[in-house]
mmCIF file of the N, C-alpha and C atoms, coordinates in Angstrom:
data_MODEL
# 
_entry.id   MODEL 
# 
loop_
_atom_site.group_PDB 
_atom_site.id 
_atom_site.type_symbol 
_atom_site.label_atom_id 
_atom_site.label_alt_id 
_atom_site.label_comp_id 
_atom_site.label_asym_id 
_atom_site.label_entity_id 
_atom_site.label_seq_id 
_atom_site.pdbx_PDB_ins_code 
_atom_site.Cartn_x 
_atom_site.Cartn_y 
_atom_site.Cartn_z 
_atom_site.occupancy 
_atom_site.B_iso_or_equiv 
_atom_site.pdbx_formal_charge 
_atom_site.auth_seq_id 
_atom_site.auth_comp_id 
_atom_site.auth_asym_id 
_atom_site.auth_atom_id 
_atom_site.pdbx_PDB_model_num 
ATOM 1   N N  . UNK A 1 1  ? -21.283 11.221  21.848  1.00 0.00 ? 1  UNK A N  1 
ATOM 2   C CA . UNK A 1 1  ? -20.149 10.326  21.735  1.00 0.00 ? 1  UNK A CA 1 
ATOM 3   C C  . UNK A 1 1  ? -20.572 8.976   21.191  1.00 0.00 ? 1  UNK A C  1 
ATOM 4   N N  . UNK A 1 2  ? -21.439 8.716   21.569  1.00 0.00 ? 2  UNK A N  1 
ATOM 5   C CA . UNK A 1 2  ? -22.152 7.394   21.529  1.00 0.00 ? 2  UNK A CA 1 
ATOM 6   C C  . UNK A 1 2  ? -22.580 7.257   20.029  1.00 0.00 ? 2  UNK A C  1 
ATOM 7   N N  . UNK A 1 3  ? -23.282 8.266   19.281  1.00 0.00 ? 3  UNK A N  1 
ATOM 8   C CA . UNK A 1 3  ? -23.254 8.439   17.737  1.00 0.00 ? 3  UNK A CA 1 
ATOM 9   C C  . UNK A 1 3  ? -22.312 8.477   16.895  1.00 0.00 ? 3  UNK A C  1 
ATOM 10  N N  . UNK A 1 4  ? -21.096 8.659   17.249  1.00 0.00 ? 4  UNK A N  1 
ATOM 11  C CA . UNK A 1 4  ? -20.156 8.124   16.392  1.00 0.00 ? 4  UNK A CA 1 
ATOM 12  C C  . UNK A 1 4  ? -19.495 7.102   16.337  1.00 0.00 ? 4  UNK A C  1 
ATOM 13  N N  . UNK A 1 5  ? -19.683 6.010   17.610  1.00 0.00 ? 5  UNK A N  1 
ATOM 14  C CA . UNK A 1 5  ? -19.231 5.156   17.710  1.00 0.00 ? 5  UNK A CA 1 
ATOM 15  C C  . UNK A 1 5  ? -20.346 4.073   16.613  1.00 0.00 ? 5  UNK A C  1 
ATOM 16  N N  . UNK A 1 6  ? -21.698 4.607   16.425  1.00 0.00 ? 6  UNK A N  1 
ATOM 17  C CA . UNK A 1 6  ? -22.597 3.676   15.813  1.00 0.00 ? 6  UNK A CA 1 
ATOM 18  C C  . UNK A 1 6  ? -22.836 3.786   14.911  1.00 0.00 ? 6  UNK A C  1 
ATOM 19  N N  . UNK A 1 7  ? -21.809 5.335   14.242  1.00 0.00 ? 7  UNK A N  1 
ATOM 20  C CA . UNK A 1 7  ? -22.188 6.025   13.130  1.00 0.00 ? 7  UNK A CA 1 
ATOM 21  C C  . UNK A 1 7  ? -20.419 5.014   11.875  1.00 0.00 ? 7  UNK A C  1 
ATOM 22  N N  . UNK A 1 8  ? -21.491 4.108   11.032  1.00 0.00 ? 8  UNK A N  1 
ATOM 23  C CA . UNK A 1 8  ? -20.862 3.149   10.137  1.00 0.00 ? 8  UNK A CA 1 
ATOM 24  C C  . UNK A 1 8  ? -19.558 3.645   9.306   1.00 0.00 ? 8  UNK A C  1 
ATOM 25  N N  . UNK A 1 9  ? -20.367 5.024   8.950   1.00 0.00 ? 9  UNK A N  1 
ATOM 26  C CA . UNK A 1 9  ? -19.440 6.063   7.808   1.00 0.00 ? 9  UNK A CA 1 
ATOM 27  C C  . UNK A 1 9  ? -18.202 6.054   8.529   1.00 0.00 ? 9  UNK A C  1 
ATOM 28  N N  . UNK A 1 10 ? -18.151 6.601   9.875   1.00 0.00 ? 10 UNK A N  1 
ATOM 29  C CA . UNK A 1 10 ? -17.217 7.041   10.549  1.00 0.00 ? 10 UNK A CA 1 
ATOM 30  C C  . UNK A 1 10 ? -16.182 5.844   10.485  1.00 0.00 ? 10 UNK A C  1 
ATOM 31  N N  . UNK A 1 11 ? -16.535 4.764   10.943  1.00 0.00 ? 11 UNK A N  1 
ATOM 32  C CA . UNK A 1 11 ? -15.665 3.856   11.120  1.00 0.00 ? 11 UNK A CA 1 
ATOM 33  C C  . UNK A 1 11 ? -15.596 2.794   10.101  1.00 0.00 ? 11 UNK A C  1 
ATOM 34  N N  . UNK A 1 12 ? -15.927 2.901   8.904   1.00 0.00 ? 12 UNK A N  1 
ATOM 35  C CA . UNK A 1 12 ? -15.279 2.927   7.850   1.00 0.00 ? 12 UNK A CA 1 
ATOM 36  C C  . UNK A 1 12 ? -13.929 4.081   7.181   1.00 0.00 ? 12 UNK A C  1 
ATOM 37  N N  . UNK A 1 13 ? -14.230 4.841   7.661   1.00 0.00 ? 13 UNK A N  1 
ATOM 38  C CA . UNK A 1 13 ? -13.224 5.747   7.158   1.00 0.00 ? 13 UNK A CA 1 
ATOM 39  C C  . UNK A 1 13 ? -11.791 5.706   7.933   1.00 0.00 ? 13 UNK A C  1 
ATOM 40  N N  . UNK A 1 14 ? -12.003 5.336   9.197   1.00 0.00 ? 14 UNK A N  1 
ATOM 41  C CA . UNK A 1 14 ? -11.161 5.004   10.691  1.00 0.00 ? 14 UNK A CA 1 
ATOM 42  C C  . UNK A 1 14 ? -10.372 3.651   9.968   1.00 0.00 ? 14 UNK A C  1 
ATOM 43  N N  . UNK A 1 15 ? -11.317 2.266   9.397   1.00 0.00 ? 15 UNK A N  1 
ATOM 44  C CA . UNK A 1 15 ? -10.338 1.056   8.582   1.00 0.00 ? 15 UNK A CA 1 
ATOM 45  C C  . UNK A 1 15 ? -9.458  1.741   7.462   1.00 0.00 ? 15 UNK A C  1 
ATOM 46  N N  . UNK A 1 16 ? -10.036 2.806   6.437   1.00 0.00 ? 16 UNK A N  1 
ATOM 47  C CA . UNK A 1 16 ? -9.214  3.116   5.264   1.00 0.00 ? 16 UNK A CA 1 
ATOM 48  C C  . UNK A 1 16 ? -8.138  3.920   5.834   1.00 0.00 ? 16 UNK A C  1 
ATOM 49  N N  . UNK A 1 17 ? -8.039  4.269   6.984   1.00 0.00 ? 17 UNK A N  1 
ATOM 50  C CA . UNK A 1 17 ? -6.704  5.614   6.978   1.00 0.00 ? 17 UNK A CA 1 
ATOM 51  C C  . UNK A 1 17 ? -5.738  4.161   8.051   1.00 0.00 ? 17 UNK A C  1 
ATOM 52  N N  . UNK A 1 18 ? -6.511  3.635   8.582   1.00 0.00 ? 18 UNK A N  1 
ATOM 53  C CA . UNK A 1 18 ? -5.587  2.421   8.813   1.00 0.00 ? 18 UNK A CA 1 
ATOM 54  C C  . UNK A 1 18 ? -5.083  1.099   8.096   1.00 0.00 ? 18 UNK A C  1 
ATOM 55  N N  . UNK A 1 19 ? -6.157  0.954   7.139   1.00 0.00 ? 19 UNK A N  1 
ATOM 56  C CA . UNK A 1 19 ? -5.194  0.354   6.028   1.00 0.00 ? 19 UNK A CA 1 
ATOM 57  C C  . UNK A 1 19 ? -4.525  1.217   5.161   1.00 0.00 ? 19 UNK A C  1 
ATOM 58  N N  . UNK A 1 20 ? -4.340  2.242   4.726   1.00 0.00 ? 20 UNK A N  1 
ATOM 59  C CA . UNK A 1 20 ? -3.695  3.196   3.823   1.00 0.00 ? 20 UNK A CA 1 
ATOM 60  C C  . UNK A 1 20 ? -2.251  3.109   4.902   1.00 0.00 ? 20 UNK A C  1 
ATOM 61  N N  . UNK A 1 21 ? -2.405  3.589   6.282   1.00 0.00 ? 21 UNK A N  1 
ATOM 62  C CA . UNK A 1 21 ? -1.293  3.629   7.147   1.00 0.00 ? 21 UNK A CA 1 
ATOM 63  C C  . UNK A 1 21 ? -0.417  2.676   7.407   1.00 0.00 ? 21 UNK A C  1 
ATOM 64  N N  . UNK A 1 22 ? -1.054  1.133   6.678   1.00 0.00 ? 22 UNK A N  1 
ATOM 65  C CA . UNK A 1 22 ? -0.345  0.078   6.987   1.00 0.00 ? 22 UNK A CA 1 
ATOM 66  C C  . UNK A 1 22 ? 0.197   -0.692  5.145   1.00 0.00 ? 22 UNK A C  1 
ATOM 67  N N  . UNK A 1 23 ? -0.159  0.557   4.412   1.00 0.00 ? 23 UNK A N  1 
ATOM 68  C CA . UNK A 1 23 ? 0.339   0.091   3.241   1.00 0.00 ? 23 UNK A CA 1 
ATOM 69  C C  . UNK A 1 23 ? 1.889   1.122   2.955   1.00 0.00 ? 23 UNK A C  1 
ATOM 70  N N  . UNK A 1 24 ? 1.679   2.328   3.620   1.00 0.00 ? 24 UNK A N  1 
ATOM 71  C CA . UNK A 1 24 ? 2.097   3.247   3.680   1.00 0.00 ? 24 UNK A CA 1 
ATOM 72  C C  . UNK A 1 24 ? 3.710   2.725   4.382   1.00 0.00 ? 24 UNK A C  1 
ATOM 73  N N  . UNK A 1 25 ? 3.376   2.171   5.660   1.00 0.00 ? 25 UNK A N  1 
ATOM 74  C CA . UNK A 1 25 ? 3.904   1.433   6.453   1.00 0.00 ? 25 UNK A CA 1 
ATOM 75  C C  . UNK A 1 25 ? 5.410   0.721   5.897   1.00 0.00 ? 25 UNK A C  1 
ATOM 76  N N  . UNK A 1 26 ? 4.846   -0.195  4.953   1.00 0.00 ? 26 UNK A N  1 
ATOM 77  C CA . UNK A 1 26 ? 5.218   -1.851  4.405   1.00 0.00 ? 26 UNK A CA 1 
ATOM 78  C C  . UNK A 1 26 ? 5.797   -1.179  3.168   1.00 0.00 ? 26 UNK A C  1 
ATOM 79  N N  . UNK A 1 27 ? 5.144   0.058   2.909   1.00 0.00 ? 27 UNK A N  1 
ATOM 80  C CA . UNK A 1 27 ? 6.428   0.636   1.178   1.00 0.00 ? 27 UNK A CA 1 
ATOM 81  C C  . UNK A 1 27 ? 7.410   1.324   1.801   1.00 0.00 ? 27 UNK A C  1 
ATOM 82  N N  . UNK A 1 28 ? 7.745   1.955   2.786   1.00 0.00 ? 28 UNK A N  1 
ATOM 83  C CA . UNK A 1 28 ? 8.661   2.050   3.368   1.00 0.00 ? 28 UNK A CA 1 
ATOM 84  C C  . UNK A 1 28 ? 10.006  1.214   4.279   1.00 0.00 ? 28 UNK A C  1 
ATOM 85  N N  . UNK A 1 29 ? 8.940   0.591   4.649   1.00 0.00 ? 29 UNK A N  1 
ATOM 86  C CA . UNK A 1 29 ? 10.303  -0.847  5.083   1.00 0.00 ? 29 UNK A CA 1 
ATOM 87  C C  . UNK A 1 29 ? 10.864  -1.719  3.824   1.00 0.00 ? 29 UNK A C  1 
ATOM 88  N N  . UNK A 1 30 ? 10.237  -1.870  2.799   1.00 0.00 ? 30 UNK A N  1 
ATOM 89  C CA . UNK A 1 30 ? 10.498  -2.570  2.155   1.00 0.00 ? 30 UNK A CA 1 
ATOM 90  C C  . UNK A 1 30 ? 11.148  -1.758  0.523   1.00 0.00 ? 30 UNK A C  1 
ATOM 91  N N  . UNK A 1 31 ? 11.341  -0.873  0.836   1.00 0.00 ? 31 UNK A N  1 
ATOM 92  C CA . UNK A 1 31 ? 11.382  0.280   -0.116  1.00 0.00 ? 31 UNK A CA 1 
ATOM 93  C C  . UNK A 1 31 ? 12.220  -0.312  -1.026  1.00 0.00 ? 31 UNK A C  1 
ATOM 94  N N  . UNK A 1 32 ? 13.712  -0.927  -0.118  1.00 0.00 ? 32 UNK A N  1 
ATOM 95  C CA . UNK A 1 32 ? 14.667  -1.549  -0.941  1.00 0.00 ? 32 UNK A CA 1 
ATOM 96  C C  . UNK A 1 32 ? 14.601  -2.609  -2.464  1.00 0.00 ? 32 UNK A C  1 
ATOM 97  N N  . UNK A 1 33 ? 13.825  -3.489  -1.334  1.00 0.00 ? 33 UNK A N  1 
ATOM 98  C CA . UNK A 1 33 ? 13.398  -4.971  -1.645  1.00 0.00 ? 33 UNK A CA 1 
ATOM 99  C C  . UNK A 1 33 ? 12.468  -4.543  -2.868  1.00 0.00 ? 33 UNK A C  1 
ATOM 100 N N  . UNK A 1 34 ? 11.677  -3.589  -3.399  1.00 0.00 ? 34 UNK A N  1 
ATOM 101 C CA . UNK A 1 34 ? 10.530  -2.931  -4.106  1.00 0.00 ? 34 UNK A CA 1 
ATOM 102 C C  . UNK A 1 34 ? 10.719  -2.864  -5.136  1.00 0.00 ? 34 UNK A C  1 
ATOM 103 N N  . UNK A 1 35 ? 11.772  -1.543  -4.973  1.00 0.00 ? 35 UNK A N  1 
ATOM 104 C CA . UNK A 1 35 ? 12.528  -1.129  -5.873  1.00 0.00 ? 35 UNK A CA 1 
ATOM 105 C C  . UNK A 1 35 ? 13.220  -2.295  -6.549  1.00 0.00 ? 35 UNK A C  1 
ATOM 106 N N  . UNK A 1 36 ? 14.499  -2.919  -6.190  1.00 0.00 ? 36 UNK A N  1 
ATOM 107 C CA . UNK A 1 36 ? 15.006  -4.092  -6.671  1.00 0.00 ? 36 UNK A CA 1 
ATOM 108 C C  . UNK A 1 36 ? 14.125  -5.051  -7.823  1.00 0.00 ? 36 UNK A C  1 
ATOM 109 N N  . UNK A 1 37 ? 12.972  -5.546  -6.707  1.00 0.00 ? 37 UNK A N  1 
ATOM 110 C CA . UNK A 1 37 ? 12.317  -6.427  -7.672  1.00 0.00 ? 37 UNK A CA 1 
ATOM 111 C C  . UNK A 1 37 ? 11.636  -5.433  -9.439  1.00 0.00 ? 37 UNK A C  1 
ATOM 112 N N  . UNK A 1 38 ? 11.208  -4.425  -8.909  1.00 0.00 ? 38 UNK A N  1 
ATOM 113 C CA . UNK A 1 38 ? 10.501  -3.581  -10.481 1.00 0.00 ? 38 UNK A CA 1 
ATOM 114 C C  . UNK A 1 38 ? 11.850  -2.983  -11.010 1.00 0.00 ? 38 UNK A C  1 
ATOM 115 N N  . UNK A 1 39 ? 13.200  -2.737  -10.605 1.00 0.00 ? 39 UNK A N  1 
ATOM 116 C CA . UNK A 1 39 ? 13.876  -2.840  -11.649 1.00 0.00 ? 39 UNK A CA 1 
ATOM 117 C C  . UNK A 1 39 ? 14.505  -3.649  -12.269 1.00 0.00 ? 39 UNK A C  1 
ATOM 118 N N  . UNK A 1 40 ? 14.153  -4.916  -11.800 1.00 0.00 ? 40 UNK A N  1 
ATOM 119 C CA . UNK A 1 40 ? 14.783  -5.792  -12.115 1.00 0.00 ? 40 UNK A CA 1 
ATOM 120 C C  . UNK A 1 40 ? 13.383  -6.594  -13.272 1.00 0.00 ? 40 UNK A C  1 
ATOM 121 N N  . UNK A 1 41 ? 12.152  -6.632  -13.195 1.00 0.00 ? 41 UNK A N  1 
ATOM 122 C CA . UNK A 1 41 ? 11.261  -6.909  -13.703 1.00 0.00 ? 41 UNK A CA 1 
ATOM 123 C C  . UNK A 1 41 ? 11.008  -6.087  -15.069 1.00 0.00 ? 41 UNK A C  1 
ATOM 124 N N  . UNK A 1 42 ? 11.208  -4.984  -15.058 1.00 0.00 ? 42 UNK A N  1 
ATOM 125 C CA . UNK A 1 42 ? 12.030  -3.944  -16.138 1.00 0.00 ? 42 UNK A CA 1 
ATOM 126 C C  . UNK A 1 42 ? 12.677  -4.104  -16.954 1.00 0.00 ? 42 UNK A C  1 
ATOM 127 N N  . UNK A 1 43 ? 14.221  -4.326  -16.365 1.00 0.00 ? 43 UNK A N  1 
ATOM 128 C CA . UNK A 1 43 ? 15.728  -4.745  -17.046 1.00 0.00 ? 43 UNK A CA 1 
ATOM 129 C C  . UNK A 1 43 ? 14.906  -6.085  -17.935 1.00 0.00 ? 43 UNK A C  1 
ATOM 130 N N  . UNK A 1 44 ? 14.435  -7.224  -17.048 1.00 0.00 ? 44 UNK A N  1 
ATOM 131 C CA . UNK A 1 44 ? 14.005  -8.094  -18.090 1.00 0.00 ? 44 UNK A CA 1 
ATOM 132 C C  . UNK A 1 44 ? 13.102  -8.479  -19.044 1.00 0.00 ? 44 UNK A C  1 
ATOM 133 N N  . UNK A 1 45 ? 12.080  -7.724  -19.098 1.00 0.00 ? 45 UNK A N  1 
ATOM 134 C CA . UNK A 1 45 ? 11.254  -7.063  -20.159 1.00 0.00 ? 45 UNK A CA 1 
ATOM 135 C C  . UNK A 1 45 ? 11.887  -6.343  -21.361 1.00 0.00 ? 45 UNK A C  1 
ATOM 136 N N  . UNK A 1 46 ? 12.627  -5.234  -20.719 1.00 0.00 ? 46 UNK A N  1 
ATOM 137 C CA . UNK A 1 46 ? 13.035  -4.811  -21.858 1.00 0.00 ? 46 UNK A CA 1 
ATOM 138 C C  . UNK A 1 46 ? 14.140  -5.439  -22.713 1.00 0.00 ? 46 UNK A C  1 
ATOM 139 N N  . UNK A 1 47 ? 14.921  -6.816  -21.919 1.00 0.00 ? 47 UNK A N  1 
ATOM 140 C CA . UNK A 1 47 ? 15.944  -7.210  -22.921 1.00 0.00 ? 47 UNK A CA 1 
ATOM 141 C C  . UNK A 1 47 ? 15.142  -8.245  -23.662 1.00 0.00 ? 47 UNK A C  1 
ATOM 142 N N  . UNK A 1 48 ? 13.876  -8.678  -23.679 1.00 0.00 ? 48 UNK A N  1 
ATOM 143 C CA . UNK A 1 48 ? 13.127  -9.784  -24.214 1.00 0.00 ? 48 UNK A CA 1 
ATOM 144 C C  . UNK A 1 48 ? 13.127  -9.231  -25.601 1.00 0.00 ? 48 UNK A C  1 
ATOM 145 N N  . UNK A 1 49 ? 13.076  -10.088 -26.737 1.00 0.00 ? 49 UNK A N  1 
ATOM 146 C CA . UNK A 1 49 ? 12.813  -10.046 -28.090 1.00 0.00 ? 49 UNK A CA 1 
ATOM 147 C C  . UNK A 1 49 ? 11.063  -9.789  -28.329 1.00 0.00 ? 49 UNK A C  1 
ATOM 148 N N  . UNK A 1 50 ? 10.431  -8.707  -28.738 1.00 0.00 ? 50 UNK A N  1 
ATOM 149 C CA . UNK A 1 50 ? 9.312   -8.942  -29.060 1.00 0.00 ? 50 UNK A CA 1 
ATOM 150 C C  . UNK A 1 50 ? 8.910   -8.790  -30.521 1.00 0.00 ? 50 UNK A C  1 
# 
């Protein structure tokens, strides 16, 4: 038990599925707000003169 607690790999991998879980998280609450802003960042790109 004690080796995985000291074992680095392990708990590195333990931060990435908890930051992945907390990005995962925040695109879902905000799904609305997301969406909105990139189609709207879109719409005004594409009406620009290039």
């Amino acid at each position: 038990m004690f080796k995985f607690i000291r074992n680095k790999r392990g708990m590195e991998m333990v931060q990435v599925a908890i930051l992945v879980a907390i990005a995962v998280a925040l695109g879902i609450i905000f799904k609305t707000e997301i969406t909105s802003f990139v189609n709207k960042t879109f719409s005004s790109l594409n009406s620009g003169n290039f």
